[in-house]
mmCIF file of the N, C-alpha and C atoms, coordinates in Angstrom:
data_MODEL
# 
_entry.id   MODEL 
# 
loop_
_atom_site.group_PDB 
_atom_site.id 
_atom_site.type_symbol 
_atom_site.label_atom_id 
_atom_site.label_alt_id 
_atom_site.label_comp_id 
_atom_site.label_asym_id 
_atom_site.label_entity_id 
_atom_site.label_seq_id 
_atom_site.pdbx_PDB_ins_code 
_atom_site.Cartn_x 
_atom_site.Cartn_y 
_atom_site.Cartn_z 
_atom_site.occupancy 
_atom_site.B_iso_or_equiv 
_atom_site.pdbx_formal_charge 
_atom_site.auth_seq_id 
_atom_site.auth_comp_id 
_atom_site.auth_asym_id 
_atom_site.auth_atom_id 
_atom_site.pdbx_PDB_model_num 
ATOM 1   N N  . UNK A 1 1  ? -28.224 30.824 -37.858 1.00 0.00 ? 1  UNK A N  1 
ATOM 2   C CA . UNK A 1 1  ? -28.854 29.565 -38.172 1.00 0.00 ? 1  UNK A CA 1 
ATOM 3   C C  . UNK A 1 1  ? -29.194 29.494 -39.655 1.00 0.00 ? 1  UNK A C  1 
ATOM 4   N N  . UNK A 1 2  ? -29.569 30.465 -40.064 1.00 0.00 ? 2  UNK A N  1 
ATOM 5   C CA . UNK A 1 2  ? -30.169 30.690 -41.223 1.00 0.00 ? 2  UNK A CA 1 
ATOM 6   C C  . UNK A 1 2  ? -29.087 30.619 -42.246 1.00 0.00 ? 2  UNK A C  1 
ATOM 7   N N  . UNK A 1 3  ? -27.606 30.969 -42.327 1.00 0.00 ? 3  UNK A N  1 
ATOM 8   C CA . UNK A 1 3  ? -26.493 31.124 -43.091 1.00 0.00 ? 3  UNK A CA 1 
ATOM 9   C C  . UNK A 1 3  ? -25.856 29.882 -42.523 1.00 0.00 ? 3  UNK A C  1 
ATOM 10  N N  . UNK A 1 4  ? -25.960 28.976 -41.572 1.00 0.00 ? 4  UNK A N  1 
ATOM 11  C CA . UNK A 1 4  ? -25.508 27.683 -41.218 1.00 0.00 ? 4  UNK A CA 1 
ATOM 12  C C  . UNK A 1 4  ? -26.582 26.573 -42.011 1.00 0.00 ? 4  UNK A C  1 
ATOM 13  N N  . UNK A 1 5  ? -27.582 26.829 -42.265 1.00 0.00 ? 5  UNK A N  1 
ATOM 14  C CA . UNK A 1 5  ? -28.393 25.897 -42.689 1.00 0.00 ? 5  UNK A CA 1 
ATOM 15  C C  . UNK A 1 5  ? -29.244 24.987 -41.937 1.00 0.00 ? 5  UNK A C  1 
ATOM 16  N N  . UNK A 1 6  ? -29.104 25.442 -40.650 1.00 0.00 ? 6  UNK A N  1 
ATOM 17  C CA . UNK A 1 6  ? -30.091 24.670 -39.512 1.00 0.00 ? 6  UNK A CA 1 
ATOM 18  C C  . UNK A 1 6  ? -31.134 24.467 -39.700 1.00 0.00 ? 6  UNK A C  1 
ATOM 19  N N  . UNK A 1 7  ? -31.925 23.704 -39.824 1.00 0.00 ? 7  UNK A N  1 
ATOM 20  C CA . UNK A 1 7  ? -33.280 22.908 -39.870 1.00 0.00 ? 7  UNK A CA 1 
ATOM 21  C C  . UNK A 1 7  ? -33.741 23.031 -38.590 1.00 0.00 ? 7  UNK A C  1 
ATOM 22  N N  . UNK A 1 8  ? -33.163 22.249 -37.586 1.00 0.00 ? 8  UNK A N  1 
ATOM 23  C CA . UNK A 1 8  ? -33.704 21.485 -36.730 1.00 0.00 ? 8  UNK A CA 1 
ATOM 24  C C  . UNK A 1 8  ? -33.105 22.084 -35.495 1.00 0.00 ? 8  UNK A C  1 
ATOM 25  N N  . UNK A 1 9  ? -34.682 22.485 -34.656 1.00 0.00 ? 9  UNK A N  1 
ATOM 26  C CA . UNK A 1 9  ? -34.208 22.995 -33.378 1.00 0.00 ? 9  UNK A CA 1 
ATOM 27  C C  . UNK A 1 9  ? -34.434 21.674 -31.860 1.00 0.00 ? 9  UNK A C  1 
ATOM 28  N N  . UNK A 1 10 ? -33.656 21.363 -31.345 1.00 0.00 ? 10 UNK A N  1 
ATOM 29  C CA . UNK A 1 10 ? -33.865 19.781 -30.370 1.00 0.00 ? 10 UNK A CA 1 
ATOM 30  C C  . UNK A 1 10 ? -34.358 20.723 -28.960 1.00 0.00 ? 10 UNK A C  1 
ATOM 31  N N  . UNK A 1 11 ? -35.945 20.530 -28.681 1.00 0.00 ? 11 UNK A N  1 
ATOM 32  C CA . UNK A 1 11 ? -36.101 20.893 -27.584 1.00 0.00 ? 11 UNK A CA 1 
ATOM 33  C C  . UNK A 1 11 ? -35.950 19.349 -26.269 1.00 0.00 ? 11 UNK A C  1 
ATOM 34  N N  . UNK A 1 12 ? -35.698 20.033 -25.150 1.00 0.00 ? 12 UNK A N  1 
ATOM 35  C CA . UNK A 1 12 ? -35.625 19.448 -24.410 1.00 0.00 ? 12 UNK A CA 1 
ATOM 36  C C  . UNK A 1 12 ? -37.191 18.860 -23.959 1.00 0.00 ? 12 UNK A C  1 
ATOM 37  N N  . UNK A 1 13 ? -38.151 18.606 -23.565 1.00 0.00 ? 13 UNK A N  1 
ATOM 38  C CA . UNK A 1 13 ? -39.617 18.190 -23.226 1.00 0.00 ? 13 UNK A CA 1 
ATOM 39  C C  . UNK A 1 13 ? -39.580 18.740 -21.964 1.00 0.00 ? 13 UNK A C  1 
ATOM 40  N N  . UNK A 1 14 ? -38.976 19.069 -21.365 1.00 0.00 ? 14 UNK A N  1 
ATOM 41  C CA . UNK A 1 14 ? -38.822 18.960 -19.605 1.00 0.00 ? 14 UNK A CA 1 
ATOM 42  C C  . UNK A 1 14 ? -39.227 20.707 -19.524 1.00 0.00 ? 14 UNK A C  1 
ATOM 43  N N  . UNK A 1 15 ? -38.724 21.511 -20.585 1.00 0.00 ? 15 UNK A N  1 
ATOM 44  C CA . UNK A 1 15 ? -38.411 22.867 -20.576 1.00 0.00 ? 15 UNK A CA 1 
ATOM 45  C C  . UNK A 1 15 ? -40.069 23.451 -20.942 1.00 0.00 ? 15 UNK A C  1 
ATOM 46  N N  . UNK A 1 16 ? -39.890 24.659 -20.996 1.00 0.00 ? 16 UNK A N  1 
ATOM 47  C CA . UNK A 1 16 ? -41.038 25.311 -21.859 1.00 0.00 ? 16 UNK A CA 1 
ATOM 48  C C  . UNK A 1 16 ? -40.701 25.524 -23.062 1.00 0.00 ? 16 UNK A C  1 
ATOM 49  N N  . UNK A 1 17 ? -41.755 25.711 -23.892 1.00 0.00 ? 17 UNK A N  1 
ATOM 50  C CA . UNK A 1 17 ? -41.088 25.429 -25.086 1.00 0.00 ? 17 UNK A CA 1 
ATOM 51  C C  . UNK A 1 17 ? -41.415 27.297 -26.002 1.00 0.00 ? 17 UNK A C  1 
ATOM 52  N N  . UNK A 1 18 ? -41.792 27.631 -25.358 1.00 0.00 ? 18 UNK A N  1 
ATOM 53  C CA . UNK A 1 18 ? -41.923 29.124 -26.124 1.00 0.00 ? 18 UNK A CA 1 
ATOM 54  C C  . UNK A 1 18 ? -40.883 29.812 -26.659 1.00 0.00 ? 18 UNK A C  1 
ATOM 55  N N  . UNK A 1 19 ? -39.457 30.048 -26.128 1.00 0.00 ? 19 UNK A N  1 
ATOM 56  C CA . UNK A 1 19 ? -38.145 30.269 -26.472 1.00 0.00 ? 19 UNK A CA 1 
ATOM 57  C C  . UNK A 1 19 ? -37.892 29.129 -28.016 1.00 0.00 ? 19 UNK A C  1 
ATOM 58  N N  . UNK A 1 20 ? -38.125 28.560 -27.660 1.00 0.00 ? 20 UNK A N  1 
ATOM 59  C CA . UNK A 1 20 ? -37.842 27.101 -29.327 1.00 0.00 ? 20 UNK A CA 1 
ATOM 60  C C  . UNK A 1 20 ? -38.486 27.349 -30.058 1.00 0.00 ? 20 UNK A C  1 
ATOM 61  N N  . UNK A 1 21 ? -40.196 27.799 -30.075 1.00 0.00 ? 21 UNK A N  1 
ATOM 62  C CA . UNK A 1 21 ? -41.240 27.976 -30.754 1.00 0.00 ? 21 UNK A CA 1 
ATOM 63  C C  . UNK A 1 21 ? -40.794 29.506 -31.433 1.00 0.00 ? 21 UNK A C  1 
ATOM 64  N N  . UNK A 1 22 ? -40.325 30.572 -30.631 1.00 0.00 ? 22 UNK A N  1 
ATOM 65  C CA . UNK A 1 22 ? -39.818 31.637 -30.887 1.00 0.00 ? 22 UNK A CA 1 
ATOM 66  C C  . UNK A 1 22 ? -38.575 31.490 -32.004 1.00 0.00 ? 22 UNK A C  1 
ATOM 67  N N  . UNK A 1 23 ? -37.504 30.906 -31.906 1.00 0.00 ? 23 UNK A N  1 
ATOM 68  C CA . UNK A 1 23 ? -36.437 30.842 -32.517 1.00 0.00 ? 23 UNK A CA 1 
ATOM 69  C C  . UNK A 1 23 ? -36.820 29.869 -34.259 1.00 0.00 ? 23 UNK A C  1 
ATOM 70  N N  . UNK A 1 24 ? -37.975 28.950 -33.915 1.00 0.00 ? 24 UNK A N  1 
ATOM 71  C CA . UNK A 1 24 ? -38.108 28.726 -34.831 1.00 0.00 ? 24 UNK A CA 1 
ATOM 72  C C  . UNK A 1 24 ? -38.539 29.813 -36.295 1.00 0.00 ? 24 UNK A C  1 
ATOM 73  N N  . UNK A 1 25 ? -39.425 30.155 -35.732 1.00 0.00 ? 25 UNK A N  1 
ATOM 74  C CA . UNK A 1 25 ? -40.760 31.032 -36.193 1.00 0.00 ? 25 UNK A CA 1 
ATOM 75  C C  . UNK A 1 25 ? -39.613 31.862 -36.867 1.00 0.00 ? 25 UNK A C  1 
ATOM 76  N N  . UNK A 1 26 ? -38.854 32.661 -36.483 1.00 0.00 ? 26 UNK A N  1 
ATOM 77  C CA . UNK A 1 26 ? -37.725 33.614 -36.814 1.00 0.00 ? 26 UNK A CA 1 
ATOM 78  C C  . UNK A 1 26 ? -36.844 32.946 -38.087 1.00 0.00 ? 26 UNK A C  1 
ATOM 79  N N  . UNK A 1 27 ? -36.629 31.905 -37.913 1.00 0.00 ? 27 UNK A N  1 
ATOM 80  C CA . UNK A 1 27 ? -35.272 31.346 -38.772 1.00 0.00 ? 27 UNK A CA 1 
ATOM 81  C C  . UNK A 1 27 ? -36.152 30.111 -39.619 1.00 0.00 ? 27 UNK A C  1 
ATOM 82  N N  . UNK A 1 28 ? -37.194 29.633 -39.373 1.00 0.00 ? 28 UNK A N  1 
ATOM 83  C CA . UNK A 1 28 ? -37.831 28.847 -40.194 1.00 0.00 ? 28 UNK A CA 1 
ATOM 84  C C  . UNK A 1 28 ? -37.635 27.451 -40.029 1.00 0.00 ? 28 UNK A C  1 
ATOM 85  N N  . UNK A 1 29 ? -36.797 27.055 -39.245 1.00 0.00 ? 29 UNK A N  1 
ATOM 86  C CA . UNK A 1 29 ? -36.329 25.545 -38.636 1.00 0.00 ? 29 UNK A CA 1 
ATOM 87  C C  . UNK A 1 29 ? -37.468 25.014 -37.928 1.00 0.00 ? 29 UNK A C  1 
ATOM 88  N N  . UNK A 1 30 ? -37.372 23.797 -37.752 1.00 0.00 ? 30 UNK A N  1 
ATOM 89  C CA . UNK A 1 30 ? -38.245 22.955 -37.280 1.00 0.00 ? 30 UNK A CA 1 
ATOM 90  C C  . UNK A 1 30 ? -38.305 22.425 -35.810 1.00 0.00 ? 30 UNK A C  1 
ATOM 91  N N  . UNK A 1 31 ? -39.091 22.542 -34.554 1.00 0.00 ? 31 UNK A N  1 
ATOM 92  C CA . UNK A 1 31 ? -38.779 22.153 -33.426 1.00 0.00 ? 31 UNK A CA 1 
ATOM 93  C C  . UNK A 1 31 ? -39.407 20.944 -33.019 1.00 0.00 ? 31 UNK A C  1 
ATOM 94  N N  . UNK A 1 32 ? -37.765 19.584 -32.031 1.00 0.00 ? 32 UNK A N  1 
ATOM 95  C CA . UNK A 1 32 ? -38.182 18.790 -32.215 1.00 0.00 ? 32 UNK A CA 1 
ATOM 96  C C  . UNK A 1 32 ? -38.592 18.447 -30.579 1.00 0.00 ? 32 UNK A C  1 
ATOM 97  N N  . UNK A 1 33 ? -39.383 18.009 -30.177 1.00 0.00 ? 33 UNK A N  1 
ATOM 98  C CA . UNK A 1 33 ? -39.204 18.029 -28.764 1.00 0.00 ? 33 UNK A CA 1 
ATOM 99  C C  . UNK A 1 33 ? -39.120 16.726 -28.047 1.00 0.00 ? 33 UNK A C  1 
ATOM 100 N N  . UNK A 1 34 ? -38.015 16.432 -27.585 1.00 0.00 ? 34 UNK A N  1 
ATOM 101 C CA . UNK A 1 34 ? -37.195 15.190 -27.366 1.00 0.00 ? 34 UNK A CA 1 
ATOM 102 C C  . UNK A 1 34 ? -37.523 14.806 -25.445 1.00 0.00 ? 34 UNK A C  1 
ATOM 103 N N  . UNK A 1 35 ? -37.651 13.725 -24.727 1.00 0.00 ? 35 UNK A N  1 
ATOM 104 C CA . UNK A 1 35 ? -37.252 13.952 -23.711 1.00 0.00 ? 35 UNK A CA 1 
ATOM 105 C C  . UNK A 1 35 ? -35.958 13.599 -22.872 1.00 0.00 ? 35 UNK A C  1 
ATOM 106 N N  . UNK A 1 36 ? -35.513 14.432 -21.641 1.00 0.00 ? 36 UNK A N  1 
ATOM 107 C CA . UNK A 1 36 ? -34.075 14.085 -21.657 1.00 0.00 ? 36 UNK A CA 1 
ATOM 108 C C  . UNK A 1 36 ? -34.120 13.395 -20.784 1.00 0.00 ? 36 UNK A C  1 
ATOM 109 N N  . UNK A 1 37 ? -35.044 12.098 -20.675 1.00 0.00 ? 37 UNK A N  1 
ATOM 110 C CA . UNK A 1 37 ? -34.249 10.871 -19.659 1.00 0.00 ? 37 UNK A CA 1 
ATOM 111 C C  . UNK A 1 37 ? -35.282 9.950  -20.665 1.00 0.00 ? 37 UNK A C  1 
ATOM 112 N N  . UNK A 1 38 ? -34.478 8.677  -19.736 1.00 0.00 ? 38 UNK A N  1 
ATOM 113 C CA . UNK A 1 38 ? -36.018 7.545  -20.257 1.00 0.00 ? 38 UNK A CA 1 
ATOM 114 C C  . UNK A 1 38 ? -37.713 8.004  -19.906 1.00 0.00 ? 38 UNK A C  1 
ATOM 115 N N  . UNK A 1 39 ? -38.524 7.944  -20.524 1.00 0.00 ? 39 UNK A N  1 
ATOM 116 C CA . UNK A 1 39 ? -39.019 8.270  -20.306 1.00 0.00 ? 39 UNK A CA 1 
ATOM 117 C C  . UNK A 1 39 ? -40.508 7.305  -21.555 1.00 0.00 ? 39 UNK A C  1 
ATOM 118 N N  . UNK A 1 40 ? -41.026 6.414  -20.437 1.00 0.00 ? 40 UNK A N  1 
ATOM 119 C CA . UNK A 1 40 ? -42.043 5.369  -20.904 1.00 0.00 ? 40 UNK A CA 1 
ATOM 120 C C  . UNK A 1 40 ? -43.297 6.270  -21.773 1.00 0.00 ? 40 UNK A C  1 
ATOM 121 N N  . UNK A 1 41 ? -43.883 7.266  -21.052 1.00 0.00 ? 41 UNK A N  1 
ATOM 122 C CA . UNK A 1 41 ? -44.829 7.835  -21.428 1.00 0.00 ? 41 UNK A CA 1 
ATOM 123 C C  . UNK A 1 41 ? -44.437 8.306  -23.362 1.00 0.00 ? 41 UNK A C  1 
ATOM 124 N N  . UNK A 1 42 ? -43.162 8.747  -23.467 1.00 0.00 ? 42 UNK A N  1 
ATOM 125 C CA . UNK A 1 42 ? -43.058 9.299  -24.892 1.00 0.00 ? 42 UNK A CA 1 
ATOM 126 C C  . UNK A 1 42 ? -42.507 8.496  -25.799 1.00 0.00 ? 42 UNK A C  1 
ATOM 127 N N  . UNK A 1 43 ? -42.060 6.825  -25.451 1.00 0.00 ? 43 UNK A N  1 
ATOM 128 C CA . UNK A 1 43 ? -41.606 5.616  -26.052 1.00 0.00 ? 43 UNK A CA 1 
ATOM 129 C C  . UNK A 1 43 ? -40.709 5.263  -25.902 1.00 0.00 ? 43 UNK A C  1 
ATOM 130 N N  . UNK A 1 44 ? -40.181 5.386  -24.761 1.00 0.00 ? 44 UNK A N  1 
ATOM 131 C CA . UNK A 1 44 ? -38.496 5.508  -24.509 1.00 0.00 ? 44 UNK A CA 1 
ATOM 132 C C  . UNK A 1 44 ? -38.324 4.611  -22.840 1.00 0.00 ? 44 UNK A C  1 
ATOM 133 N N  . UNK A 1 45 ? -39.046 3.515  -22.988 1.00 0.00 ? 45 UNK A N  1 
ATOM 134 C CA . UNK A 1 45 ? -38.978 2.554  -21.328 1.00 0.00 ? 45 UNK A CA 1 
ATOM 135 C C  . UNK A 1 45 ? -37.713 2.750  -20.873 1.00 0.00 ? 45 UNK A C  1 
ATOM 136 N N  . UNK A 1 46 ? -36.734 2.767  -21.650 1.00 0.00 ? 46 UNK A N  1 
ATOM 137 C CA . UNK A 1 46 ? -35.102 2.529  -21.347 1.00 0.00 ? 46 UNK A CA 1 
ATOM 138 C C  . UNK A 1 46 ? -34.180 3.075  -22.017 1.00 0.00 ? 46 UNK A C  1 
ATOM 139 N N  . UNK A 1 47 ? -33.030 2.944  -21.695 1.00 0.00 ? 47 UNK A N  1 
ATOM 140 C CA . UNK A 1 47 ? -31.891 4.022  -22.128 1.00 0.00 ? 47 UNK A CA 1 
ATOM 141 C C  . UNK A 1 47 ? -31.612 3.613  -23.655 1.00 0.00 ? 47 UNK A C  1 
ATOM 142 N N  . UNK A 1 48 ? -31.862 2.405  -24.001 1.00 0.00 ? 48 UNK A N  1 
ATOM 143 C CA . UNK A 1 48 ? -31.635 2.416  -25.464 1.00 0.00 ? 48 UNK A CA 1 
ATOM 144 C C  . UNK A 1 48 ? -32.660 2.624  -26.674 1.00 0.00 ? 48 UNK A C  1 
ATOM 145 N N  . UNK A 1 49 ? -34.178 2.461  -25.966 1.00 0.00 ? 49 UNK A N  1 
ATOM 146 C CA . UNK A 1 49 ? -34.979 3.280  -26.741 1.00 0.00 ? 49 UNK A CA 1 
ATOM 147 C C  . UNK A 1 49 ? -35.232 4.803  -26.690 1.00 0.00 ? 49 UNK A C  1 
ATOM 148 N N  . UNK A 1 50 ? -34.547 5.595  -25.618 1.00 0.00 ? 50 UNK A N  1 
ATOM 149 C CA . UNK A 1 50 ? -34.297 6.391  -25.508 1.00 0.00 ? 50 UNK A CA 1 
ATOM 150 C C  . UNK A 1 50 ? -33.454 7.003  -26.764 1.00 0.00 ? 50 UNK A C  1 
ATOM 151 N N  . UNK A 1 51 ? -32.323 6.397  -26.989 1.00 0.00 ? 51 UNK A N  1 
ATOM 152 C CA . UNK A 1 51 ? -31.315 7.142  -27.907 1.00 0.00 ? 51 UNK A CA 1 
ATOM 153 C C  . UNK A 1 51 ? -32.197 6.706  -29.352 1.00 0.00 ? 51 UNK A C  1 
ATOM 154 N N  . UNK A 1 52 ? -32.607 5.586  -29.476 1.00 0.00 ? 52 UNK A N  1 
ATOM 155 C CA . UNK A 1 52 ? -33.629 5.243  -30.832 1.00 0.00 ? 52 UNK A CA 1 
ATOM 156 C C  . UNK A 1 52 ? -34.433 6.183  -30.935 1.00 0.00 ? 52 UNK A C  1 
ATOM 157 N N  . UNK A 1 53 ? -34.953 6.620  -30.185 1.00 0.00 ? 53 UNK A N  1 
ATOM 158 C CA . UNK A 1 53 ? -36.067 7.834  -30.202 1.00 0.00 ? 53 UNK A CA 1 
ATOM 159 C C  . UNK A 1 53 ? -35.679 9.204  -30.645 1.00 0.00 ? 53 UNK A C  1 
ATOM 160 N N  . UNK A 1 54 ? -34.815 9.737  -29.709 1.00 0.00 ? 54 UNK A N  1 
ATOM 161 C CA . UNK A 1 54 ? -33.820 10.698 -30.415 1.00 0.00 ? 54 UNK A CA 1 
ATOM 162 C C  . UNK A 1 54 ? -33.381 10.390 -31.376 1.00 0.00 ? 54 UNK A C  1 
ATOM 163 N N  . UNK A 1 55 ? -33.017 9.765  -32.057 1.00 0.00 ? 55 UNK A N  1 
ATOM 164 C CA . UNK A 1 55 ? -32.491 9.629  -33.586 1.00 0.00 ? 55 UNK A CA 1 
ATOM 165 C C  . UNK A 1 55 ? -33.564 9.706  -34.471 1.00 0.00 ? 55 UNK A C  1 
ATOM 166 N N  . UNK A 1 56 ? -34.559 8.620  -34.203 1.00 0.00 ? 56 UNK A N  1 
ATOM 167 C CA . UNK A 1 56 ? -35.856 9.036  -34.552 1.00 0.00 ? 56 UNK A CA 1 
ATOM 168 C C  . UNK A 1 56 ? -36.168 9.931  -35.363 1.00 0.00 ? 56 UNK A C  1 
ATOM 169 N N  . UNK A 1 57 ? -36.504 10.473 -33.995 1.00 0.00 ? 57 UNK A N  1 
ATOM 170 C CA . UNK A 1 57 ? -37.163 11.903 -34.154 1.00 0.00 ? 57 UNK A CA 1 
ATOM 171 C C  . UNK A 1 57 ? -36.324 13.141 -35.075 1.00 0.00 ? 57 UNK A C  1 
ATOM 172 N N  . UNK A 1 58 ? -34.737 12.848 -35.039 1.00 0.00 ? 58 UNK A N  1 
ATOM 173 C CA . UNK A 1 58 ? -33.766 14.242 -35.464 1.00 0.00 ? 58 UNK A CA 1 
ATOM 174 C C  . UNK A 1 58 ? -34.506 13.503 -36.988 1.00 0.00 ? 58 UNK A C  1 
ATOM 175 N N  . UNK A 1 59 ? -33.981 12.434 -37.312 1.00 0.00 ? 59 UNK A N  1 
ATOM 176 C CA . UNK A 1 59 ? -33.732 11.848 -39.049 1.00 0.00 ? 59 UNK A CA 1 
ATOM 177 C C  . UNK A 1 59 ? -35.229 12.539 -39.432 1.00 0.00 ? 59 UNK A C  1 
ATOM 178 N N  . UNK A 1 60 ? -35.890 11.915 -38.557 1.00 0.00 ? 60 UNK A N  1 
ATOM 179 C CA . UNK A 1 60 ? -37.325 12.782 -39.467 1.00 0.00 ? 60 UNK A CA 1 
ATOM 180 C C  . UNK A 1 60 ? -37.822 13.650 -39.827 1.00 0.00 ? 60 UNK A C  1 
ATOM 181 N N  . UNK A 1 61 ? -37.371 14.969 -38.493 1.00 0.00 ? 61 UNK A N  1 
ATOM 182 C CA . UNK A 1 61 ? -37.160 16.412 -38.978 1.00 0.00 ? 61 UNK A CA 1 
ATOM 183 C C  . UNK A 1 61 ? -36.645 16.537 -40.216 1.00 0.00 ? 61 UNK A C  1 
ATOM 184 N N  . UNK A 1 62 ? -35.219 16.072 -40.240 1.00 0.00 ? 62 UNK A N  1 
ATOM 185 C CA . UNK A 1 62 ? -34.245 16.498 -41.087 1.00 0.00 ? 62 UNK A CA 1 
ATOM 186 C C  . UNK A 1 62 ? -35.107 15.923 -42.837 1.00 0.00 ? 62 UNK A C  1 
ATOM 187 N N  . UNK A 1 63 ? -35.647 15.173 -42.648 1.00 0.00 ? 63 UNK A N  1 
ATOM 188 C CA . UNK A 1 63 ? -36.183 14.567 -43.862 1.00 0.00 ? 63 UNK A CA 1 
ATOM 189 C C  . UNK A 1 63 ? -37.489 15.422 -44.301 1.00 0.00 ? 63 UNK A C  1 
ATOM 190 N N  . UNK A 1 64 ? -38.159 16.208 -43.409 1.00 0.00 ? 64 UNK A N  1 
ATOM 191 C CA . UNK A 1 64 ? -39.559 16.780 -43.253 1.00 0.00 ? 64 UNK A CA 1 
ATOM 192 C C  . UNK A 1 64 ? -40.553 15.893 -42.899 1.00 0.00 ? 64 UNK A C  1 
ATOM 193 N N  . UNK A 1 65 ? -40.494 14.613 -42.416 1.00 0.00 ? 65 UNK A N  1 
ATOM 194 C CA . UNK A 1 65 ? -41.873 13.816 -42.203 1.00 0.00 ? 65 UNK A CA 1 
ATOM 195 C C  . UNK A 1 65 ? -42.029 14.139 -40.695 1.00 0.00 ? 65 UNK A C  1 
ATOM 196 N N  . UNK A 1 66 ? -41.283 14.875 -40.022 1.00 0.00 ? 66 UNK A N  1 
ATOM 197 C CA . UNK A 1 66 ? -42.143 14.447 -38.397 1.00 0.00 ? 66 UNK A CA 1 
ATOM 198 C C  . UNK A 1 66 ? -41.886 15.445 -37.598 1.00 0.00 ? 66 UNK A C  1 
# 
């Protein structure tokens, strides 16, 4: 990761997140934690704010704001 240049680790929300939190910590990347359906509670009522969200969320990692 570290000789690829990876930033950004995409957790799933559904998972535990200690394995992501782990891999980060190691390589210095950032973990983002996404959920993998629609899902109202995290801003995502429907399948197309769903993918808005995920994008979201990656661009902002990748930028450092989020």
């Amino acid at each position: 990761m570290k000789n690829a240049g990876v930033k950004t680790i995409v957790h799933e929300s559904y998972y535990p997140r200690e394995s992501s939190d782990y891999v980060a910590e190691q390589t210095g990347a950032k973990v983002v934690p996404i959920p993998i359906d629609v899902a109202p509670a995290m801003g995502a009522p429907d399948y197309f704010a769903l993918i808005d969200l995920l994008l979201d969320r990656i661009l902002q990692s990748e930028k450092g704001t989020g």
